[in-house]
C-alpha positions in Angstrom: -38.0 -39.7 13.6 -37.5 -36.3 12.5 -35.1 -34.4 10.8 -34.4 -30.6 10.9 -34.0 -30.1 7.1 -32.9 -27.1 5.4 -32.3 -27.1 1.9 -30.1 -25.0 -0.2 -28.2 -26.4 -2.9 -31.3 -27.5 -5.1 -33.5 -24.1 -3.5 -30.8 -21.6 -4.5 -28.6 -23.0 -7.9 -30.2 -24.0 -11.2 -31.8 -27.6 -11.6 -31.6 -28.9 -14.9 -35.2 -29.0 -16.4 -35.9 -32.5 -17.3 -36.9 -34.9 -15.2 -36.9 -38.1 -16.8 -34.0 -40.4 -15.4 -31.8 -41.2 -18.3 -27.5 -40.8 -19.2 -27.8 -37.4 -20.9 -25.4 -34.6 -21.3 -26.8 -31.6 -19.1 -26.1 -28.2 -19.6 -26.9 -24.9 -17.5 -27.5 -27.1 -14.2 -26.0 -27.9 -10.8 -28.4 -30.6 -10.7 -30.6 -33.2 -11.7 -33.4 -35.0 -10.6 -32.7 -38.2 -9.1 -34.8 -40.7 -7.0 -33.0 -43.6 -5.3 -33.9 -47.3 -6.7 -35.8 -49.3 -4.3 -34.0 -52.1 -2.8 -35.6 -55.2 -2.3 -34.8 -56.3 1.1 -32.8 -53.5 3.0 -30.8 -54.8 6.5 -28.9 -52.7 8.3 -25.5 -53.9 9.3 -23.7 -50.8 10.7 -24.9 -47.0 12.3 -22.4 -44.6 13.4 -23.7 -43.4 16.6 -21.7 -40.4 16.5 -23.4 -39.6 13.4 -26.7 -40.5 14.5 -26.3 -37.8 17.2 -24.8 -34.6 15.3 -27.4 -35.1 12.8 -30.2 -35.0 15.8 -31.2 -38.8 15.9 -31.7 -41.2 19.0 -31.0 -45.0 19.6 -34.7 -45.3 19.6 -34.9 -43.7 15.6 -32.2 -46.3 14.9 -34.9 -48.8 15.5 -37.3 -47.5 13.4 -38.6 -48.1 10.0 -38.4 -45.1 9.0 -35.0 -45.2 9.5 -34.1 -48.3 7.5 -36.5 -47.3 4.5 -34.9 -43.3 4.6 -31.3 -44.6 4.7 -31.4 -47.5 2.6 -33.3 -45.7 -0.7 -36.5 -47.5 -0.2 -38.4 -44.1 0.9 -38.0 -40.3 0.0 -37.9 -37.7 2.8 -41.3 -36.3 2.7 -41.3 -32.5 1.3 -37.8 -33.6 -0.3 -36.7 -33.6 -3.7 -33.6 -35.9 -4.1 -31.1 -35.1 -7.0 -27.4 -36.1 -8.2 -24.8 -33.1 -9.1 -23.5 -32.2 -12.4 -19.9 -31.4 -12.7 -16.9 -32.7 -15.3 -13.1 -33.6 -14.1 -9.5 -34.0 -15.0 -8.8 -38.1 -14.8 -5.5 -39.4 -14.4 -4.4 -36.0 -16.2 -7.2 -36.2 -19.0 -10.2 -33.7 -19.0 -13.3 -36.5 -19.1 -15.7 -33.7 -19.8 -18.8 -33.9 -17.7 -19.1 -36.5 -15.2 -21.1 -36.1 -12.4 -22.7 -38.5 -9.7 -23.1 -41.3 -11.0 -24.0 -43.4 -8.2 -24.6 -41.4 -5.3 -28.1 -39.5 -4.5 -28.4 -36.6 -2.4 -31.1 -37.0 0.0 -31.7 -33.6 1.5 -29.4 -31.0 3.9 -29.8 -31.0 7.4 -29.1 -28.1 9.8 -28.4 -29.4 13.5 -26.9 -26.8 16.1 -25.5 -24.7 13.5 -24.0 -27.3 11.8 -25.1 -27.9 8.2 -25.3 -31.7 7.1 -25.5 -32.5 3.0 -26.9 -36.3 3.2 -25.7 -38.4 0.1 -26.8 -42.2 -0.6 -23.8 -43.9 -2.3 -24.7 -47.1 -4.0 -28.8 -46.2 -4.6 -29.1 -46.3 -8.2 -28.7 -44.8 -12.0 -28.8 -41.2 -12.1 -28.4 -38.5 -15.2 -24.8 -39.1 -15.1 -24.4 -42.9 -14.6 -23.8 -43.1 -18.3 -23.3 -47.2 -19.1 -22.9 -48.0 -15.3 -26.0 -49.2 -13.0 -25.0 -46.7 -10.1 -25.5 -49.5 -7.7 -22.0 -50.2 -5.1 -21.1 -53.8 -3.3 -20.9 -55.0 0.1 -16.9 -54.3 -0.2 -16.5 -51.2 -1.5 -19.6 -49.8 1.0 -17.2 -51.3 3.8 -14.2 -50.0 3.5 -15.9 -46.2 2.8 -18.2 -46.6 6.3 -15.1 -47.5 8.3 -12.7 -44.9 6.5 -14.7 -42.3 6.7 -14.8 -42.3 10.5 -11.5 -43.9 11.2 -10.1 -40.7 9.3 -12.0 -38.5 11.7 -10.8 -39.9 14.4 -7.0 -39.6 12.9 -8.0 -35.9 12.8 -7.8 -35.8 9.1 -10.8 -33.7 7.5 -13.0 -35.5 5.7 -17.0 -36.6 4.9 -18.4 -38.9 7.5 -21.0 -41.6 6.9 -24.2 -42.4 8.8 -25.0 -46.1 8.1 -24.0 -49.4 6.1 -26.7 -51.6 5.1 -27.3 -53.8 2.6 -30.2 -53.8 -0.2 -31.0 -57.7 -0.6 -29.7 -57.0 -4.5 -27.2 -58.9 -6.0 -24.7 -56.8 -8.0 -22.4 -57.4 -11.1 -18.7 -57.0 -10.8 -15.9 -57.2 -12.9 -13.9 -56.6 -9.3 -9.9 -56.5 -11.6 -11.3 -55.5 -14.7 -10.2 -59.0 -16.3 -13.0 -60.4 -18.1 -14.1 -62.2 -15.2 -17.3 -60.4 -13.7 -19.0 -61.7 -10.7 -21.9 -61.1 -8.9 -21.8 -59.6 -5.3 -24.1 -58.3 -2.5 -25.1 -55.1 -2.9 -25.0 -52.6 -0.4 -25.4 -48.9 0.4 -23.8 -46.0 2.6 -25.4 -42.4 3.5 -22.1 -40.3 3.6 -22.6 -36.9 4.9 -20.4 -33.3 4.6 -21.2 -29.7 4.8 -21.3 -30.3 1.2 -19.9 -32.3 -1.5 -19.2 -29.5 -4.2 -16.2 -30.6 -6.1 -13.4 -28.9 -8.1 -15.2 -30.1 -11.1 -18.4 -28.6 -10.1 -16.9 -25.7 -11.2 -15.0 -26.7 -14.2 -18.1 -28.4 -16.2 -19.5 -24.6 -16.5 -15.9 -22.9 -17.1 -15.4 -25.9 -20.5 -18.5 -24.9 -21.5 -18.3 -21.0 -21.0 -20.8 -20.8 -18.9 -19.3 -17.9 -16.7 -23.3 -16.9 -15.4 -23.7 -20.4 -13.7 -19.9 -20.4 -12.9 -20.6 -17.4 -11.1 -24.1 -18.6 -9.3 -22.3 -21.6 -7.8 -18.8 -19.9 -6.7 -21.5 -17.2 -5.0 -23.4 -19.5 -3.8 -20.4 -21.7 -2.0 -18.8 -18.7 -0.6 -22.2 -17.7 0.9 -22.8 -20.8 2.9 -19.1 -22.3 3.3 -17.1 -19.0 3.0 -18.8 -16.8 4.8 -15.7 -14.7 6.4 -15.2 -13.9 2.6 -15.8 -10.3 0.7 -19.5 -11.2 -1.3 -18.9 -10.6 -4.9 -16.2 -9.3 -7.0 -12.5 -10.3 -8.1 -10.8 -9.7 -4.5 -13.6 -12.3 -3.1 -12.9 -14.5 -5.6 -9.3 -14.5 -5.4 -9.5 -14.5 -1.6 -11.8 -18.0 -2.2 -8.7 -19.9 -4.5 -6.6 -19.1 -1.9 -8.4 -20.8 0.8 -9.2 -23.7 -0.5 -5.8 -24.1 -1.5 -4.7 -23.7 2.3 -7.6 -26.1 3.2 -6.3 -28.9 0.4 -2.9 -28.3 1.4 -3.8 -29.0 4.7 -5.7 -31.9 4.3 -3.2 -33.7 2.2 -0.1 -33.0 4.9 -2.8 -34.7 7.4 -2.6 -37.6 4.6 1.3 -37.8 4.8 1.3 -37.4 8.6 -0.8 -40.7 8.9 0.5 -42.7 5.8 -2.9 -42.4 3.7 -3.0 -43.2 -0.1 -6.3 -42.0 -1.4 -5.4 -43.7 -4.6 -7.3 -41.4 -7.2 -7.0 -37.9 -7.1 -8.5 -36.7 -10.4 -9.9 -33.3 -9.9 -13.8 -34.6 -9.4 -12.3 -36.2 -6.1 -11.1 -33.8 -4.4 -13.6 -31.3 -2.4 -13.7 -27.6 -2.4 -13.4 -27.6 1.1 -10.5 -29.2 1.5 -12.2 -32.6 3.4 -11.1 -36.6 1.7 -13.7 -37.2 0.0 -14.5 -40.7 -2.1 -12.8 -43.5 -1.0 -12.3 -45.8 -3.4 -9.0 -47.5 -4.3 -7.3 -46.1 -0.9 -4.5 -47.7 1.4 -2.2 -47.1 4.6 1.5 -47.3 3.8 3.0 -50.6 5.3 6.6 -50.8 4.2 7.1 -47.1 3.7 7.4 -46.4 -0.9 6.8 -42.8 -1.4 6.2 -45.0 -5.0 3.1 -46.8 -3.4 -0.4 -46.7 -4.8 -2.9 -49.2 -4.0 -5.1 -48.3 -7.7 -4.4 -51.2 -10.2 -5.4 -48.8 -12.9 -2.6 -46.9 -11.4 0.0 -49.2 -10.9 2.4 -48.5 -14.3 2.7 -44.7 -13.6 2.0 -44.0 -9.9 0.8 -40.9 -10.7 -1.0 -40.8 -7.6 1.4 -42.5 -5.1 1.7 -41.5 -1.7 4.7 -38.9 -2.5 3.4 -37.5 -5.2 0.0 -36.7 -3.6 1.3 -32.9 -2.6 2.3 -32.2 -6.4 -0.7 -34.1 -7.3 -2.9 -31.3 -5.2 -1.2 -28.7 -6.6 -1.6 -29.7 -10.3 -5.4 -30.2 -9.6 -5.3 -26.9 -7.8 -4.1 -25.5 -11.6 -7.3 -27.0 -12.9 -9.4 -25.1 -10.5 -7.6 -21.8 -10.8 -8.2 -21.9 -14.4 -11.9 -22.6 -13.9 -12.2 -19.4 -11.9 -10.1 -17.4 -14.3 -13.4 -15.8 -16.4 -14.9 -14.6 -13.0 -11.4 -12.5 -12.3 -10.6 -11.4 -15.9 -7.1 -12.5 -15.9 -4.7 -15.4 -14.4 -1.7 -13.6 -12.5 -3.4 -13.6 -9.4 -4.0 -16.9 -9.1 -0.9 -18.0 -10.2 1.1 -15.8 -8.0 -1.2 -18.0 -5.0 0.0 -21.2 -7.2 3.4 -20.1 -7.0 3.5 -20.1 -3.2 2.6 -23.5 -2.6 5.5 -25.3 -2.8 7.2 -23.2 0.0 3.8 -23.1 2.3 4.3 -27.5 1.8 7.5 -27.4 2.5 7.1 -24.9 5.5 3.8 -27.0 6.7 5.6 -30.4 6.1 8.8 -30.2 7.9 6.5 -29.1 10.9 4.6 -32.1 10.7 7.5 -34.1 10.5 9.1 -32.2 13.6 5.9 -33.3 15.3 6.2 -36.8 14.3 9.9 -36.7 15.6 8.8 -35.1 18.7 10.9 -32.0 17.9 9.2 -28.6 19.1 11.8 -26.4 18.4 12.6 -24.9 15.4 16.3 -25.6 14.1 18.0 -25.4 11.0 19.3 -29.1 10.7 16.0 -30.4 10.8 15.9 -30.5 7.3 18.8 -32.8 6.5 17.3 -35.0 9.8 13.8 -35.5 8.3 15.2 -36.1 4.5 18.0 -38.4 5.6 15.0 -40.5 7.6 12.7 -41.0 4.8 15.8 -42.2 2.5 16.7 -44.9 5.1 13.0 -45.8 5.4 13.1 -46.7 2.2 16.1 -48.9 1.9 14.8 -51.9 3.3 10.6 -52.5 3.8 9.9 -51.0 7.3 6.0 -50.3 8.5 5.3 -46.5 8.7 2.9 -46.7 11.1 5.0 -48.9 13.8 8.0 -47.1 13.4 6.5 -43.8 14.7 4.8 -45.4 17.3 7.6 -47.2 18.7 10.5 -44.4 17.9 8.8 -42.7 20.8 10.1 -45.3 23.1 13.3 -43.9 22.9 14.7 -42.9 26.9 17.7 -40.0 26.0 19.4 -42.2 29.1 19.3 -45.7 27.5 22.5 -46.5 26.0 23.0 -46.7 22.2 22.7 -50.4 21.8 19.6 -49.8 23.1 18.0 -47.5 20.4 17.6 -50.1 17.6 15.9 -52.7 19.2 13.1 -50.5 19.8 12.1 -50.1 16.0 13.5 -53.7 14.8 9.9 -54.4 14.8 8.8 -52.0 11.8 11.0 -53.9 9.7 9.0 -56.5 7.5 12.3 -58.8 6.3 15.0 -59.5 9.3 17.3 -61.1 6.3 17.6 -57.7 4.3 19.3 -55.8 7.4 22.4 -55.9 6.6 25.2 -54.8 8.8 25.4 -51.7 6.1 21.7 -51.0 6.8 22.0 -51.1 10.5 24.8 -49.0 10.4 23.1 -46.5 8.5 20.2 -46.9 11.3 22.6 -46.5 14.0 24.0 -43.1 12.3 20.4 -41.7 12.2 19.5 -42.8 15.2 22.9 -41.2 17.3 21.9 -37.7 15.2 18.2 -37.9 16.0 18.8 -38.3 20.0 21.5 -35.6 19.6 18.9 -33.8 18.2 16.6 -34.7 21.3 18.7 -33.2 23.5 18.5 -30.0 23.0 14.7 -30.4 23.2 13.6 -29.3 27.0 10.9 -32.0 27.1 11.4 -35.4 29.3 11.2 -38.8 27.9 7.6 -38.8 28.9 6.3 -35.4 27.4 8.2 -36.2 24.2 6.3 -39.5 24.1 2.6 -38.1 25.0 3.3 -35.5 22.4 4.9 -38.0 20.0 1.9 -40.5 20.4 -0.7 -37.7 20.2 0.4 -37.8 16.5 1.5 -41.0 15.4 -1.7 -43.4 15.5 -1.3 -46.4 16.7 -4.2 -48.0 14.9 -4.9 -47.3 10.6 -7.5 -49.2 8.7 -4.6 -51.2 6.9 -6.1 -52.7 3.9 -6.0 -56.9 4.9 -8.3 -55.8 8.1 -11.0 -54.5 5.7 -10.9 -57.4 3.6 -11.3 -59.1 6.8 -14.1 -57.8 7.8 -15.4 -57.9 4.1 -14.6 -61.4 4.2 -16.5 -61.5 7.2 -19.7 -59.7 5.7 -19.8 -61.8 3.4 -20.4 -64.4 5.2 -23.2 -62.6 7.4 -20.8 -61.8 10.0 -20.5 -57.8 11.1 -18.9 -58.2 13.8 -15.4 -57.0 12.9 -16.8 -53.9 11.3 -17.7 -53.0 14.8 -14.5 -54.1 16.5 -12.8 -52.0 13.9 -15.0 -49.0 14.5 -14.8 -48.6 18.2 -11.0 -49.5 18.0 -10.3 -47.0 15.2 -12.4 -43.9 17.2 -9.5 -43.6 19.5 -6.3 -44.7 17.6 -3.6 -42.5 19.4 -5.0 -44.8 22.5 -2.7 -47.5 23.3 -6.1 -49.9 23.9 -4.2 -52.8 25.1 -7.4 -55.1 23.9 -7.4 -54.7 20.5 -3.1 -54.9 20.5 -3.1 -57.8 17.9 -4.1 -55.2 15.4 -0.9 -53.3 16.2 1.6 -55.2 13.9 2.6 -55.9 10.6 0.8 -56.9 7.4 0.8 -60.7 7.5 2.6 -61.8 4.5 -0.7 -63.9 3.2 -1.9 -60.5 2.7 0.7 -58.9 0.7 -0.4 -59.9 -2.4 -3.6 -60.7 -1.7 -6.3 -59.2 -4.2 -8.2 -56.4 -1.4 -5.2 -56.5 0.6 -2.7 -54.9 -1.9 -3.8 -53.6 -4.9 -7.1 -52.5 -5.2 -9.3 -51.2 -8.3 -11.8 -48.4 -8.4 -14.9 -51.3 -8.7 -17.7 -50.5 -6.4 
């Protein structure tokens, strides 16, 4: 097994000088020495094959010791150093001051056809920055990140990818709700891999300390490699920079409307500079459709980060990140003036998903009203986001009226609470939305190939990965792979996986994994 390795991060930014391993405040460093904790009896329950290819691996290296030991901690890449990144972050509003990671490891970079691969072991042990924790992860949490990442890839939503799932033989303690009531679980560990995992809060640790030469090194240093296109050096470069990644964040979070994600905790040290869903802890798909929904417990009074406020969310963080670079530009207008035009870049960029979604490709002034007056009836009774895209591109412009509702009575999670009032209102939206259609020049056909090419059929809802949790833990993997081949092509109809196209079974709803969720790894 070999792997084309080409290292920059710790080659070209400063490491922090000490080496022993212990919770420390460090200052004047991206980084730290860090080597993973050896596991006592590493298995390997999952590989992305995709992922074994673009980083330049085979079927046979899959096999291979090396592989197991590599991946799972047990082993460090010869000629490597691994480390764990310093940076600080806003949570839930609150500057934490530094952070860092505290339970993820990066192995080494990779570059593979021109594509650069950061390799990062989640779950493999204390680092500098663990503080009180034991920067180990469980079998659960290590699930439902191996399966998310890809299935969002697939969904075409940027965002890191992982490698492989496997478990260490080590049994880990859990308080799981944060009630008094810890438990041990299996413990387990996934390689995630990105471009890079810099963070917003990479940069703010060294702007709350003044530390405007390291502030500088690393914003140099990420334009350099991830940039490139980008003036070198000086304010316009640096302004030029804020302004991308804003576009890139933006971008990723309409993505996260389009599909119905929740990423469940966006403080600032989640979100990544270049613009990809990163860290997915206390995530969900909207079921019935709450612009109010968050699956985080710890989240659960305020909604702060619910799946309607994620765009305002962005921008706020955004804020944070502007004021970071502030000391490299000498003052704060030009920044803001970029702040001030995201709200009209959203709203541009979100009605144009939404037109997608519709199957609208025109451009039309009542659009507006159409798409608002939708997501206010969505909301009036509990109706699946995910099945009524799907199926609202069913509708044939010849079909007669009565026909129209029948097609999306399936999204709708309580028959008792539609009313006659409520299908009424249906009725109303629906007679304005074909009306709408016909002035479109597509057929019934076109507007449902282009209608299904962005409404998925299949989401990782959150009571199929405490299925196959459940399963795990119980020795059995096989629904991580069913869910894994079935979520690499979910715009596919895939009539043989079609029981996973419906509803959240009401067991589920309040179900503790199927629900609500905490940030416990």
């Amino acid at each position: 097994m070999k792997l084309k390795i080409d290292e920059t991060f710790n080659r070209e930014l400063p490491k922090d000088p000490i080496k022993d391993n212990y919770p420390r405040q460090v200052v004047e460093s991206c980084y730290s020495v860090a080597t993973p904790r050896i596991p006592t009896e590493p298995q390997i329950i999952h590989v992305s094959d995709e992922m074994m290819q673009a980083i330049g691996l085979t079927e046979h290296d899959k096999s291979s010791k090396k592989f197991l030991d590599i991946f799972s901690g047990k082993k460090v890449i010869e000629g490597t150093e691994p480390y764990a990144m310093c940076y600080g972050g806003h949570q839930f509003g609150h500057w934490a001051g530094q952070l860092g990671d505290g339970r993820a490891i990066n192995l080494t970079e990779l570059l593979v056809e021109g594509n650069r691969w950061a390799l990062q072991l989640k779950g493999a042990g204390v680092t500098p920055y663990s503080r009180t924790a034991d920067g180990l992860a469980v079998l659960r949490s290590s699930v439902r990140e191996h399966l998310c990442s890809e299935a969002m890839y697939h969904l075409g939503v940027p965002t890191t990818r992982s490698l492989s799932l496997m478990l260490t033989g080590d049994q880990v303690l859990r308080d799981m709700m944060y009630d008094g009531n810890p438990k041990y679980e299996k413990g387990a560990v996934v390689c995630r891999l990105a471009p890079s995992f810099i963070r917003f809060g990479n940069f703010q640790i060294f702007a709350s300390r003044r530390d405007e030469k390291n502030l500088k090194i690393l914003t140099d240093y990420t334009i350099r490699h991830f940039f490139p296109h980008i003036e070198k050096g000086g304010e316009k470069g640096y302004i030029q920079f804020f302004e991308e990644v804003l576009d890139r964040t933006l971008d990723m979070v309409i993505h996260w409307q389009r599909v119905g994600f929740v990423h469940g905790v966006m403080n600032t040290d989640n979100l990544s500079i270049l613009g990809s869903t990163i860290d997915y802890g206390p995530y969900g798909w909207l079921e019935g459709y709450d612009h109010q929904w968050t699956p985080n417990t710890t989240d659960r009074q305020h909604h702060r980060y619910g799946y309607g406020k994620q765009p305002d969310i962005a921008l706020w963080n955004l804020a944070q990140l502007g004021s970071a670079l502030v000391p490299l530009i000498g003052e704060a207008q030009p920044l803001q003036e970029i702040l001030n035009g995201y709200k009209d870049k959203y709203q541009s960029n979100y009605l144009s998903m939404m037109r997608s979604k519709l199957g609208l490709s025109q451009t039309l002034a009542v659009d507006l009203a159409l798409v608002e007056e939708l997501e206010d009836i969505l909301q009036v009774t509990e109706t699946d986001m995910t099945i009524f895209f799907r199926n609202l591109a069913n509708i044939q412009l010849e079909s007669t009226h009565t026909n129209f509702f029948p097609l999306i009575n399936d999204a709708f999670y309580k028959s008792e609470e539609l009313t006659e009032v409520i299908k009424k209102l249906w009725n109303d939206w629906l007679t304005k939305y074909t009306e709408r259609l016909r002035i479109e020049n597509s057929t019934d056909r076109e507007r449902k190939e282009s209608m299904d090419a962005v409404n998925p059929k299949y989401v990782l809802r959150n009571y199929m990965a405490q299925l196959a949790i459940d399963k795990a833990d119980n020795g059995d993997y096989s629904l991580i792979g069913t869910f894994y081949q079935m979520l690499k092509s979910p715009y596919s109809e895939q009539p043989e996986y079609q029981e996973w196209f419906a509803k959240r079974p009401e067991w589920a709803r309040h179900k503790v994994g199927c629900s609500m969720l905490s940030c416990s790894s």
